[in-house]
C-alpha positions as CSV (number, residue, x, y, z in Angstrom):
1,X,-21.6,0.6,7.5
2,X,-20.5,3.7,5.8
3,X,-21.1,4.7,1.8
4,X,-19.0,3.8,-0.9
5,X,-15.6,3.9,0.8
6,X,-15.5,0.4,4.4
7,X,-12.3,-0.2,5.7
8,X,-12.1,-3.6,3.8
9,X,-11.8,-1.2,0.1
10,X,-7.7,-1.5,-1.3
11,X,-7.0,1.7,-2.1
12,X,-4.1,2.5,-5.1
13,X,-2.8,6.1,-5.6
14,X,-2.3,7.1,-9.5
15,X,0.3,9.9,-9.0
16,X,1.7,8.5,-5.7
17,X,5.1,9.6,-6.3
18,X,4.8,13.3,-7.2
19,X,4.7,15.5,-3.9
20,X,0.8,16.2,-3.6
21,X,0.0,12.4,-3.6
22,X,3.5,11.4,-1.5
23,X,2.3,14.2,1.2
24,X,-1.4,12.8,0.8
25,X,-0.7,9.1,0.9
26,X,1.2,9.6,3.9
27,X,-1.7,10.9,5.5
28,X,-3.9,8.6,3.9
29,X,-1.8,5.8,5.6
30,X,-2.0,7.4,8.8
31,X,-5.8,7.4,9.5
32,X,-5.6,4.1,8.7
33,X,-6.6,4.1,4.7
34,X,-5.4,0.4,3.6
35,X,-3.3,1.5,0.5
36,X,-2.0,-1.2,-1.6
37,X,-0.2,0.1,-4.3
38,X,0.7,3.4,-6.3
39,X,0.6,3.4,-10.0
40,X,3.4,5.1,-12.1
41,X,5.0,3.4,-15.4
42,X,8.3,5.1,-14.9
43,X,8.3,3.6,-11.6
44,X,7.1,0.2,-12.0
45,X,8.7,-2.7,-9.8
46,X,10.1,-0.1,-7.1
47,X,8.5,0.7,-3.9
48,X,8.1,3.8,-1.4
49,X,8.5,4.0,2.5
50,X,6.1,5.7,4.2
51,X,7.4,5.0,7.8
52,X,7.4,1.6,8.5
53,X,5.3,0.8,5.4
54,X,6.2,-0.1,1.8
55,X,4.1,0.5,-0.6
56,X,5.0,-1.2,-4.2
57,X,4.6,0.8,-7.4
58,X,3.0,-0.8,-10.6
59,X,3.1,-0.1,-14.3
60,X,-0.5,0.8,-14.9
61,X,-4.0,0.2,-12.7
62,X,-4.9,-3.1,-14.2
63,X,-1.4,-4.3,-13.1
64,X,-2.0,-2.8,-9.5
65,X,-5.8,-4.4,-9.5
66,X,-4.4,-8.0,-10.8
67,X,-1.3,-7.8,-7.8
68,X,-3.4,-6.2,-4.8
69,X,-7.1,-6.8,-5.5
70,X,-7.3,-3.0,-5.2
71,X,-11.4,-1.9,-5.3
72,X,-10.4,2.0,-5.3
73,X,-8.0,4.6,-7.3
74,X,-7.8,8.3,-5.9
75,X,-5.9,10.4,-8.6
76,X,-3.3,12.8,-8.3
77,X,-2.2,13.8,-11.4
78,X,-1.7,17.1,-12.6
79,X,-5.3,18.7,-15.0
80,X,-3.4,17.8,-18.4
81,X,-2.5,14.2,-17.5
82,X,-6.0,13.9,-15.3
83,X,-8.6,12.5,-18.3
84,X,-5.7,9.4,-18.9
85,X,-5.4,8.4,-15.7
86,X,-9.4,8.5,-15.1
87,X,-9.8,6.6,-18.6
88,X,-7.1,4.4,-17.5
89,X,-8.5,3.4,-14.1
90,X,-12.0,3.1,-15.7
91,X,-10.7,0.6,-18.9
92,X,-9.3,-1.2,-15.5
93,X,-12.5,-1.5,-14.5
94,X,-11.6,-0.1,-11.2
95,X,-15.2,0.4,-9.2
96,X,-14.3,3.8,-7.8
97,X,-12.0,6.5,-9.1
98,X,-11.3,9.5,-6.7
99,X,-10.6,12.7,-8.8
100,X,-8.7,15.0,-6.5
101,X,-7.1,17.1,-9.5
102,X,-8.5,20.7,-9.7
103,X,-8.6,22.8,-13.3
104,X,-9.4,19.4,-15.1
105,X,-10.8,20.6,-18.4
106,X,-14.8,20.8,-18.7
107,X,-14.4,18.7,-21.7
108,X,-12.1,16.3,-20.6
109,X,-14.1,15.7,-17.7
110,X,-17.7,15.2,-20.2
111,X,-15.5,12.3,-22.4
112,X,-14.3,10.6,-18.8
113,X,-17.7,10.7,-17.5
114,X,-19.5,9.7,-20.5
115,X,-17.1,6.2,-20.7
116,X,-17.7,6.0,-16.6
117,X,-21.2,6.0,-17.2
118,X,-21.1,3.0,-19.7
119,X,-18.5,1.0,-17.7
120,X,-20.6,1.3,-14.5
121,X,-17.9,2.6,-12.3
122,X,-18.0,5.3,-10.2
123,X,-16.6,8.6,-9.8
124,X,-15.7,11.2,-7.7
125,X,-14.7,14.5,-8.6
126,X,-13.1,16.0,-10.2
127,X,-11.5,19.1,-8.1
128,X,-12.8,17.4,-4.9
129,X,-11.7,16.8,-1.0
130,X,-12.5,13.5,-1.5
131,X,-14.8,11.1,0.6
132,X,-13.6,9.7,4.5
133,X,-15.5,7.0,6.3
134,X,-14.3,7.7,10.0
135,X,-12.4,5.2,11.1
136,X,-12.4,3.0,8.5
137,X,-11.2,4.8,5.4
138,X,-10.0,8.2,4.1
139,X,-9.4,8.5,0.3
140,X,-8.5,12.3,-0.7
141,X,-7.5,15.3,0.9
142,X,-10.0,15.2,3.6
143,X,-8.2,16.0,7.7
144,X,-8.7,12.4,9.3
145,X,-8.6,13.9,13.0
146,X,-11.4,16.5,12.6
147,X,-14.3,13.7,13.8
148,X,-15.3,10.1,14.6
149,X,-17.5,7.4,13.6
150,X,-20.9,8.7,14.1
151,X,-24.4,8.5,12.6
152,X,-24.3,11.7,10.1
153,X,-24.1,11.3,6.7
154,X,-22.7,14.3,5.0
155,X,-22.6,15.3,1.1
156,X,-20.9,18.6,0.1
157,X,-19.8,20.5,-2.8
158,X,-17.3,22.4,-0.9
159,X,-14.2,21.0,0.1
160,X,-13.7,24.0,3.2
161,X,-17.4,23.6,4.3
162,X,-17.5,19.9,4.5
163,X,-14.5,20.4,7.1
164,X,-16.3,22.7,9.0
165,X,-19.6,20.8,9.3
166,X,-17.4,17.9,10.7
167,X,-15.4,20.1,13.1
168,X,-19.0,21.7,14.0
169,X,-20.9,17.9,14.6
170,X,-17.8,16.1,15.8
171,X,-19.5,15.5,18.9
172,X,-22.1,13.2,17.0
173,X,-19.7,11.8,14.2
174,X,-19.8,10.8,10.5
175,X,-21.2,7.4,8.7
176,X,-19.4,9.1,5.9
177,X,-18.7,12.5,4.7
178,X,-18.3,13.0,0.4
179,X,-16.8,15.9,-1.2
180,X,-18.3,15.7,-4.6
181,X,-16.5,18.4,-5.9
182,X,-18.1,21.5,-7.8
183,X,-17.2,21.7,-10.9
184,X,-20.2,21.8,-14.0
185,X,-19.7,17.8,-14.8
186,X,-19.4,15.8,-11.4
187,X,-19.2,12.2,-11.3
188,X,-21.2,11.7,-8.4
189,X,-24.0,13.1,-7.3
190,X,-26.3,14.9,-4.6
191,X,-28.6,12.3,-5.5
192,X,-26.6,9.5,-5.4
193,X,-25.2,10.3,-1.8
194,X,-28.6,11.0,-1.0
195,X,-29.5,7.8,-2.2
196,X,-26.7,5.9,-0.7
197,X,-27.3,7.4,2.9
198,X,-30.9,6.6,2.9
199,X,-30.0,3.2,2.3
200,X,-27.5,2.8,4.4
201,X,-28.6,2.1,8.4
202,X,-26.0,3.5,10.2
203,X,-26.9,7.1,9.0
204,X,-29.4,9.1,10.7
205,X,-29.5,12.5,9.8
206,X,-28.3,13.7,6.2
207,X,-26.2,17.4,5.9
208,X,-26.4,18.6,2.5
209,X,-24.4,21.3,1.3
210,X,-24.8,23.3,-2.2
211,X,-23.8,26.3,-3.5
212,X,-24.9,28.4,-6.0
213,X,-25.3,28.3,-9.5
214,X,-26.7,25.4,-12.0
215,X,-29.7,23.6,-10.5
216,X,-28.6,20.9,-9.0
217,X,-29.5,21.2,-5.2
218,X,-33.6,21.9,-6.4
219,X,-32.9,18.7,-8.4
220,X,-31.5,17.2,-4.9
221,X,-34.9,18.8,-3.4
222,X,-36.8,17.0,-5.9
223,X,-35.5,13.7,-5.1
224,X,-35.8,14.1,-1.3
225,X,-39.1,14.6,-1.8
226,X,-40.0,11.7,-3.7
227,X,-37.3,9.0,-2.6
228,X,-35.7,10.3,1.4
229,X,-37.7,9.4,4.2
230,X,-34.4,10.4,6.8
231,X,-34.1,14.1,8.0
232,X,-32.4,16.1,5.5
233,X,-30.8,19.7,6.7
234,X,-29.0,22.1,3.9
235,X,-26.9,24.6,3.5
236,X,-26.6,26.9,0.1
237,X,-23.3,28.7,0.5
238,X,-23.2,31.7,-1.3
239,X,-26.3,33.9,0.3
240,X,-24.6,37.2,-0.1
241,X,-22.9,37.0,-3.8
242,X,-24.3,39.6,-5.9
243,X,-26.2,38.9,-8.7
244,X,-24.6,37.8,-11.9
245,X,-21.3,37.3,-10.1
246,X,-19.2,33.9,-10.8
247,X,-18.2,32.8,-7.2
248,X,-15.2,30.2,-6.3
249,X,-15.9,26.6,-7.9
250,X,-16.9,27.1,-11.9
251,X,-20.1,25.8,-11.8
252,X,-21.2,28.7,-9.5
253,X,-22.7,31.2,-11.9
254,X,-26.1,33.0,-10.9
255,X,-28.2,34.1,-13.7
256,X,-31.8,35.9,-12.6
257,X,-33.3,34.0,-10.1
258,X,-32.3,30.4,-11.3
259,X,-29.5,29.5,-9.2
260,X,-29.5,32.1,-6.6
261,X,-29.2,30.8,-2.9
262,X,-32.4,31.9,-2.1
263,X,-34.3,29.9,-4.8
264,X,-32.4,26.6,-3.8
265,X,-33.4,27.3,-0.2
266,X,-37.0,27.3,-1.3
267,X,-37.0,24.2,-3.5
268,X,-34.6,22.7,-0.7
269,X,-37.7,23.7,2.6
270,X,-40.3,22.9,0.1
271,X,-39.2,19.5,0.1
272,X,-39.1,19.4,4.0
273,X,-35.4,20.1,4.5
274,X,-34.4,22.5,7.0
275,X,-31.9,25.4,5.4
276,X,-29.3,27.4,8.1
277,X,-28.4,30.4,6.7
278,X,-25.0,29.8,7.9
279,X,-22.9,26.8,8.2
280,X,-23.2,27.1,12.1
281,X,-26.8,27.6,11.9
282,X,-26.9,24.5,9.4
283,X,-25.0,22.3,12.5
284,X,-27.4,23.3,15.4
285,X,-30.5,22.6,12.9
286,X,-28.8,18.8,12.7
287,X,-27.9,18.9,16.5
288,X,-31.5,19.6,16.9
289,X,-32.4,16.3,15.3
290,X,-29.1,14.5,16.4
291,X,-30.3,15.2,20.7
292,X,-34.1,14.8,19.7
């Protein structure tokens, strides 16, 4: 099994013919991603060769759903043109919307969200790697050759990190691995991978990684405490920011001691996860468990 994305989902790319998602569908398509369809209105009726495969372009998402059966839409749009393609996919009723786009406006992101939320589908993102099922799927921006199918699940919101904890645990391979992105409004969770890999049986061990600012990893530590019985090992990157310093993504804003690295790692060990101090000191706490 794997979370969210199995390599029976039909994946359509909004944005499929602009060069980020030609160069990314491409890739997509070569780890073995079943993509049915890209989505521009200017295009509608054509197609595009990726190699030895065509890949037909609709007018609009519910178009693309009614032709293909298509369960997922990753967006590459650029920020200004991101919330109507999201409230697009979502009026589709598309279950999952992948939200690659970066600089998506905080508010346009709240109104997307908001009508995600009350359509029950799923996001995503924004300003996110994306989410790859080894071997099954990829959907995103996510290196497909980095790891295998393996038994870690791994939730990150850092699109760098989450390649290094593959590259560092290849050996063991991924159920899944899901960027969720780091911006303030996120459309999925640390709790809801968390929930998703302890529900899934083909994940073991659980890798974690926050950053700081906002509280969402000691509201991740509160859940694992209450709701995860698998192993859970963390990593809070952003140890050595000073204090009142906005770091990287834009939800990474320290104030006092709310936020700081240090407090998540508390809330994070008080819960019973083990916290490296580095990424690499993160992956041999999981290889502990992994060989155990």
């Amino acid at each position: 099994m794997a979370i969210f994305l199995t390599e029976a989902s039909k994946v359509i790319v909004q944005g499929m013919t602009g060069s980020e998602g030609t160069k990314h569908t491409t890739r997509m398509l070569a780890s073995g991603t079943n993509v049915v369809g890209g989505v521009n209105p200017r295009k509608a009726g054509t197609s595009v060769a990726f190699g030895e495969t065509e890949v037909p372009v609709f007018g609009s998402v519910s178009e693309a759903m009614e032709k293909t059966g298509a369960d997922v839409s990753v967006i590459f749009v650029p920020p200004a043109h991101t919330k109507g393609a999201v409230v697009e996919a979502i009026q589709a009723g598309i279950p999952l919307v992948v939200i690659i786009t970066e600089g998506v406006p905080v508010a346009d992101t709240a109104e997307f969200f908001a009508l995600a939320q009350d359509k029950g589908v799923r996001l995503i993102g924004p300003n996110c790697p994306g989410l790859i099922s080894p071997g099954k799927s990829n959907v995103g921006i996510i290196p497909a050759d980095i790891t295998g199918p393996g038994r870690v699940g791994l939730v990150s919101k850092s699109g760098t990190l989450t390649y290094q904890m593959m590259y560092e645990l290849r050996d063991f391979g991924f159920s899944s691995a899901v960027g969720i992105g780091g911006d303030p409004i996120i459309g999925t969770t640390h709790i809801d991978a968390l929930a998703a890999f302890e529900a899934d049986p083909d994940t073991d061990v659980i890798v974690m990684i926050g950053e700081i600012g906002g509280d969402a990893e000691e509201r991740a530590a509160a859940y694992i405490a209450e709701h995860v019985t698998k192993p859970v090992v963390g990593y809070v990157a952003g140890f050595t920011a000073p204090e009142g310093k906005t770091m990287g993504h834009a939800g990474a804003i320290v104030s006092g001691s709310s936020g700081t690295a240090q407090a998540k790692k508390e809330a994070l060990e008080a819960a019973g996860v083990k916290v490296g101090k580095t990424p690499s000191e993160t992956a041999a706490l999981a290889r502990e468990l992994l060989s155990a």
